[in-house]
Structure formats: C-alpha cells, structure tokens
N, C-alpha and C positions, 0 to 999 in steps of 0.2 A: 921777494919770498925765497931766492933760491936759499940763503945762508941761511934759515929757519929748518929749510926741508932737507940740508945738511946734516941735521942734528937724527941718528939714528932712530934713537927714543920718539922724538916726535913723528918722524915719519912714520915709523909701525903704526902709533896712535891714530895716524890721522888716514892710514890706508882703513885698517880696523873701522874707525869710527865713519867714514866714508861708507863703505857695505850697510852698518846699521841704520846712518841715518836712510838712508835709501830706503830701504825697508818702512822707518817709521813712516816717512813718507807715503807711500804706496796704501800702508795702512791705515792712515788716517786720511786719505782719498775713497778709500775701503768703505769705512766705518760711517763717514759724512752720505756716501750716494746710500747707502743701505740704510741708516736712516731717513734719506728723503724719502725712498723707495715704499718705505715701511708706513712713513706719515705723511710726504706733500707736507710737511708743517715747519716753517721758519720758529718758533719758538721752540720745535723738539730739536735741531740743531744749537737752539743755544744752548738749551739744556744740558745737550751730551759734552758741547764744551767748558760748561759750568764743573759737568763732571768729571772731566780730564783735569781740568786744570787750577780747579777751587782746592784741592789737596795743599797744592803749589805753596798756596797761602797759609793755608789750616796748620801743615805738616811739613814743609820744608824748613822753618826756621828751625824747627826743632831738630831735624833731620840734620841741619847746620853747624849747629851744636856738635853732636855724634861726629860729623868728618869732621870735625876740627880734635876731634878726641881718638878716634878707631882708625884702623890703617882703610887707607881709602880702597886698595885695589878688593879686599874681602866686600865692603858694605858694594863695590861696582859686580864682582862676581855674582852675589845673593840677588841682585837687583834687575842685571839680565836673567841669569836663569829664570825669576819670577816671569818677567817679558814671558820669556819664550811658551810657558808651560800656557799663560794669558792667550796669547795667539793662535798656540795650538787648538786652544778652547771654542773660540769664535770663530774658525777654519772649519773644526768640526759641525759644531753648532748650525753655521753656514750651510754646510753641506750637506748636513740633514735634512735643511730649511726647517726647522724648528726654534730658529731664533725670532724675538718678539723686540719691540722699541722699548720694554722694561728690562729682562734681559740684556739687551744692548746696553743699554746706560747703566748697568751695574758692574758691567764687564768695563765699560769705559772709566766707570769711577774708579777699578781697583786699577787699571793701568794708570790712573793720577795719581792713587796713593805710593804706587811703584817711583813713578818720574819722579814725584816729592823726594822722594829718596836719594832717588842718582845724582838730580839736576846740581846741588851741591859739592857733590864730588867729581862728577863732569865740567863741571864749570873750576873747580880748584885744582883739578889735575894739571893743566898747561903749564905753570907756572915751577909744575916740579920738573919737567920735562924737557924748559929750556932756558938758557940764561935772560935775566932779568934785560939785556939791551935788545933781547929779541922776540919780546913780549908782546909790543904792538902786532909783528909782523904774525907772530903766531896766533892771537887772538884773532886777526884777519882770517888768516890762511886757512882758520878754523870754518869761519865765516862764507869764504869762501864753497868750502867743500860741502857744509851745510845748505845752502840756497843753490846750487849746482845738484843737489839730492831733491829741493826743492823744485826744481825746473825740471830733473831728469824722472823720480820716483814717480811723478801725476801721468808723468807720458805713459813708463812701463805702467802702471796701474791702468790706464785707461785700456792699452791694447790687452792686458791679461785678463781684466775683467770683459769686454768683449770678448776673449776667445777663451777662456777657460770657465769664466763665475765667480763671485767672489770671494768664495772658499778659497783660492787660488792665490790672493793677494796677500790673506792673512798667513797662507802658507808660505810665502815669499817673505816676509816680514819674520817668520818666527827663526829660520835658517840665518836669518842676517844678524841676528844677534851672535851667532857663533863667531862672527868673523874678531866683533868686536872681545867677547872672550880671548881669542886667540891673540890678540894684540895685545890683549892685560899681561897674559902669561910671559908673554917676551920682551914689556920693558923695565927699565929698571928707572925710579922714582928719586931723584933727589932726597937726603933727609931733611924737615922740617926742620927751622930754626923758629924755636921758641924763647921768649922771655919770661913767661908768668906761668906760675904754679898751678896746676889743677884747680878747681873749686868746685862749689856744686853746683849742680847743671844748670839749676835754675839760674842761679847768680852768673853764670858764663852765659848763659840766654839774654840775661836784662846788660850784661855789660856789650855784646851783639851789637841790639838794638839802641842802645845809648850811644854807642860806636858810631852808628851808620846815621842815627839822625843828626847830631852835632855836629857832624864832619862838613865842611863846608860845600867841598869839592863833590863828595858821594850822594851827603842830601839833595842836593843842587840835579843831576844826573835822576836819582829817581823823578822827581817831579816830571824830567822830561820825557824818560818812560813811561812816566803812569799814562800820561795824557797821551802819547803816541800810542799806547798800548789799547788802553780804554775805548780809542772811536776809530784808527786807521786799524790794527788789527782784528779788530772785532769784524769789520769789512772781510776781511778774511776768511773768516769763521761765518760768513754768510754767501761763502763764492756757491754751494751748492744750490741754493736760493734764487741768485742769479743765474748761475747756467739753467735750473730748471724754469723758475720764473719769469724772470727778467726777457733772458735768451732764448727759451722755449727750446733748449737744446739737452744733451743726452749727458751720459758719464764722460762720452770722448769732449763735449763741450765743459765741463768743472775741469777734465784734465789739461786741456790748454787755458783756460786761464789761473788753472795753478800754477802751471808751468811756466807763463809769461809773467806772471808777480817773482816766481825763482829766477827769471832770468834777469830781470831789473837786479834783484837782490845781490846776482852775480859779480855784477858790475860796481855794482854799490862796495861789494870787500875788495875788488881790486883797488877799486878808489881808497879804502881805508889803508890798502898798506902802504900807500906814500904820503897818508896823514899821519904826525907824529902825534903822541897823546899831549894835549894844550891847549891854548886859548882858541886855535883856529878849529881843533876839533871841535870845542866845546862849542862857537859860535857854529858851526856844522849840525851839531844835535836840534838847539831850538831852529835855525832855517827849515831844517829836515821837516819837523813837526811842522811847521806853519804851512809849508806845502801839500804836507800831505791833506789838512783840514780843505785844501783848496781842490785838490785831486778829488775827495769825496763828494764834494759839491759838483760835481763835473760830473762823475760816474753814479751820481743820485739823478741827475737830468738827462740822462741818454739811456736809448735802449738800441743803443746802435752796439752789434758785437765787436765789429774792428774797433769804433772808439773804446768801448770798453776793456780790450787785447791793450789800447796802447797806455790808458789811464792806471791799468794794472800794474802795467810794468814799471811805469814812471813810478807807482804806491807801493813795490817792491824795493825800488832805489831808496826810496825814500826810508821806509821803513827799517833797513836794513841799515840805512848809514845812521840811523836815529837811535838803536838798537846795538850794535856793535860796538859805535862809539861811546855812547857809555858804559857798556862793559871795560873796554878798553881803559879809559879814563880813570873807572875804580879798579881794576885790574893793577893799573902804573900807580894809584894813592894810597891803597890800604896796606894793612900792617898784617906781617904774613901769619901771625898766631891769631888776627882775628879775618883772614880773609874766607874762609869755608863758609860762619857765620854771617859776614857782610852781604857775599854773594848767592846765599842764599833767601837773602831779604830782597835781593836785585829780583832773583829768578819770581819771587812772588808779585813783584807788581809786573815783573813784563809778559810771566805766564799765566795768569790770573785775571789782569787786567781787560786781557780781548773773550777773558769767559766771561767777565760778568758785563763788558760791552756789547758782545755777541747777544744774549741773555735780553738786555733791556731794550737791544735793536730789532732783535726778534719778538718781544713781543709789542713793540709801540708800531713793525708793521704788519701786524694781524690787523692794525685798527687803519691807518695810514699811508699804507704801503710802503714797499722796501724802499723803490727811490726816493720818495720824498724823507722819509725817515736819515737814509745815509747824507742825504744831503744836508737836514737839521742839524746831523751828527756832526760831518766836516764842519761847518759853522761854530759847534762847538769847541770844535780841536782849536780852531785859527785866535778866538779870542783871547784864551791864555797863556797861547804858546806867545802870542803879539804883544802882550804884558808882560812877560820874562822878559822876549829881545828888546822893549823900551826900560828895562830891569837894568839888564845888564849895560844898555848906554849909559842910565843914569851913575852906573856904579863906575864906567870910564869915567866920565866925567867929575868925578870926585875925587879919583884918583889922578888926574891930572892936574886939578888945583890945587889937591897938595904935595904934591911935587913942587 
C-alpha cells in the first residue's frame, strides 16, 4: 500500500474520506439503537434499512447516468452538504426527544436518497486519482480505511452515546462531513477519457445496464454480491436485534460487535492488497460466500456472546473479501466511459441487497425467531454460492479439454 499512499491526490481523499466514513459509522450505530429503543421490533430495523438503502436501487442507476455526465466533485459537494444539513436534523430532533420511529424512517429514507447519489461518484472517483497499475492496491486501501471506521466508529458511538445521548452522535457525524469537503477542495481529478458521444439519457441508462449484464466478468461478480449481500449482510443489519435479543445486552454490547465484524473486515483488505485482480481473486469471492452461509448457521445456533464476538468477526472477513473483491475485479474490467454507470448497478445489489435481506429476516423472526431464521438464511447463501464453485470447475474443465 505504501506506493498508492505516495500518490498526493489519493492520500488527501482517503484522509478526508476516513473522518466521514467515521462518522457515517457512529451514525448508523446512532440511528439502529434509537430505533430499537423506540420499538424492541426486528422488522422496524429492517424497515429503516429498507430505507436507507432501497434508494440505492430505485435511484442510483440513474444517479449513474449523471456521474458519468456532470463533473463528479459538484454532484460529491451538493451530496455532503445535504448529509450534513440531514444530521443536523436528527441531532436536534434527538435532543428534543421529539423524534418518533415514523419520523425516523423518513429521515432515514432521505439520507438513502442522498447516498443514491454519491455512492456512484464515490465509488468512480479512485480511479481518477490514481494510476490504473495501482488500482487494486487503492481499491483495498479504500477498504481498508472503511472497515477500520467500521470497527473504530461503533466503539466512539458506544462511549458517546453512553456519556453524552444520542443527540451527540449525530452531532459527530454531521462535522465529519466537513473533513470530507475539505479533501474535495484540494485534489485535483484526472480527465476522463472518453470514446462515445453524448445521447439521451435514457439510451445511455439502457446501454449501462446492457453493459453490466453481458459482460462476462462483471455479470459474474454481481451474482456473488447479490447472494453475499442478501443473507450474510442482512445479518448485519440485525446486529441490534442481537445485542438486544440474542445478548440481552445494551448500546456498548451492538458497539462491540460492530466493532468486531470491522475488525474481521480489516484484515480481510489487508489480505486483498496482495491479491492481484484474477482468477485467484475471483475463486476468493465465491469461497468467501459459501463461508460466510456457514458462519450464519453457527451464529443462528448459539447464544453464547464470545462465540458470537468470534463468528462476527470471521462474517466481517468474510464479507469484506466477498465485497471488495468484486468491486475490485470490475474496477480492473470495465470501460472507463461506462464505469460510473456499471458501478453504480454494483452499489444496488451490494447496498440494497442486506435491505431487503434485513427486511425479510426481520420479519420471518417475529414468527421463528431470529436464530433460527439467520440459520435458515446461512443455509440459503451456501447452496448457490456451492453451485457457482461446481460452475466454475465445470468451466476449468472444459477448458482444459480444449486445449
């Protein structure tokens, strides 16, 4: 990583983007305990992540479209500042104690329709930032600093919200956006090279989508996300559920095992930056998956909180080298006048996918309860992800007979 973090450009970005993600963290440890607080209800958790991140889906391809058209650093300016003005809102809100679980989730929606926005040019930005042989390492190092925000923002949140309220946290969150501003201001972006003329938006939207599904390489990568995303993050999106439920524990109990899923995750991008983007990554993605369907199944059958500290962590590794790696993978395949729109089709199934997993886990354990449910769930992940890796045997296999 050090020749990555040599690149001036990138390093501002990733100190900037480091403070924010911090924050978003913090916030969304915030937003998850103040919803249980408010309802004790595993379905109004999936709910609010339906809300955050069903936009994802709805509104980012479109959003996709637009970066690939408007200069990215204005649509990243408009998008924090919204943030910020959001946070502010729900700090006060907070503070009043006037805020309601309806409320809540409409404030949650409009910060999805925000993310919809960004995640496309956050995600297309690295690439202007640093040369194309230092892509992997940047994509990691991205990775890195994010799941390191992951493991470190649950902790700050846990002690803030114990000692200050949760006013407090969102107040934390909405200042952290500035960092990231400040980091826009001071780099300078590559220009895009293009090949194809403008059209209308629609026709650049359906050529996207035609782009991303045909591509062998990229189509290939989403399925692994969907499915990683759909039943091992959705787990995620129910850690509050568990610390209250499960664990019979407080805000400081969600903060350590958000924190121990970030710490796995950690590990998981150091590992990726001496994976080069290829075959061995690619076999990396579906193993990841098929682990993690088995990690679920383990932490659907214990109510032990150490086992469930160490299943976490392992489901953080997991997740992250599942997650990364195929970003990375289409990161190194696509074609740089349709990469904003590609990856913004990524960011739908991998930020959507644990809302609406979240969503249907939440509500089958109102009837079932949550371990048995996450354990169903794992069950589900291992079966198709174990049909891909006999996939791709069969496809070695074919390819060595005709050679």
């Amino acid at each position: 990583m050090i020749p990555v973090l040599g690149h001036r450009n990138f390093a501002i970005y990733l100190i900037g983007s480091a403070f924010s993600l911090h924050g978003l963290w913090i916030q969304r440890v915030a937003i998850g305990w103040l919803a249980w607080e408010l309802t004790a209800s595993e379905a109004w958790l999936g709910l609010l992540a339906l809300a955050e991140l069903l936009p994802v889906v709805l509104l980012g391809p479109i959003f996709g479209v637009w970066a690939d058209r408007l200069d990215r650093k204005t649509v990243a300016y408009i998008t924090n500042g919204i943030n910020i003005l959001l946070s502010v809102l729900l700090c006060v809100l907070t503070a009043l104690a006037v805020v309601d679980i309806y409320t809540l989730w409409i404030i949650t929606a409009l910060l999805g329709c925000v993310s919809s926005a960004f995640q496309p040019v956050r995600l297309s930005l690295i690439p202007s930032l640093v040369p194309r042989d230092l892509l992997s390492e940047a994509v990691a190092a991205q990775s890195i600093i994010f799941n390191i925000s992951r493991f470190l923002g649950p902790a700050i949140a846990g002690v803030t919200i114990a000692a200050f309220g949760l006013w407090a946290a969102f107040a934390i969150n909405a200042v952290s956006y500035f960092a990231m501003i400040a980091a826009l201001l001071l780099v300078e972006l590559r220009r895009r090279a293009t090949t194809r003329e403008r059209r209308h938006f629609l026709t650049e939207f359906k050529e996207g989508v035609a782009y991303t599904y045909t591509h062998p390489e990229i189509s290939w990568q989403l399925l692994v996300v969907a499915i990683s995303a759909l039943t091992g993050r959705a787990v995620i999106v129910m850690l509050p559920a568990f610390a209250g439920g499960i664990f019979a524990g407080g805000s400081a109990v969600l903060a350590t095992l958000t924190s121990v899923a970030g710490g796995g995750a950690v590990i998981a991008g150091v590992v990726l930056t001496r994976l080069s983007a290829g075959p061995g990554l690619k076999f990396a993605t579906v193993y990841g998956t098929i682990v993690t369907g088995l990690l679920m199944v383990v932490l659907g059958w214990t109510d032990s909180f150490y086992a469930g500290i160490v299943v976490l962590a392992a489901l953080g590794f997991c997740l992250t080298l599942v997650g990364i790696g195929s970003q990375t993978l289409i990161q190194t395949a696509v074609a740089e006048d349709m990469r904003a729109r590609v990856l913004s089709l990524w960011a739908a199934v991998a930020f959507s996918a644990p809302a609406l997993g979240g969503l249907l886990i939440g509500v089958a354990a109102q009837t079932w309860g949550l371990g048995m449910t996450t354990a169903v769930a794992g069950i589900l992940c291992v079966i198709p992800s174990a049909a891909m890796r006999l996939r791709m045997t069969d496809s070695e296999t074919q390819s060595r007979a005709s050679v």
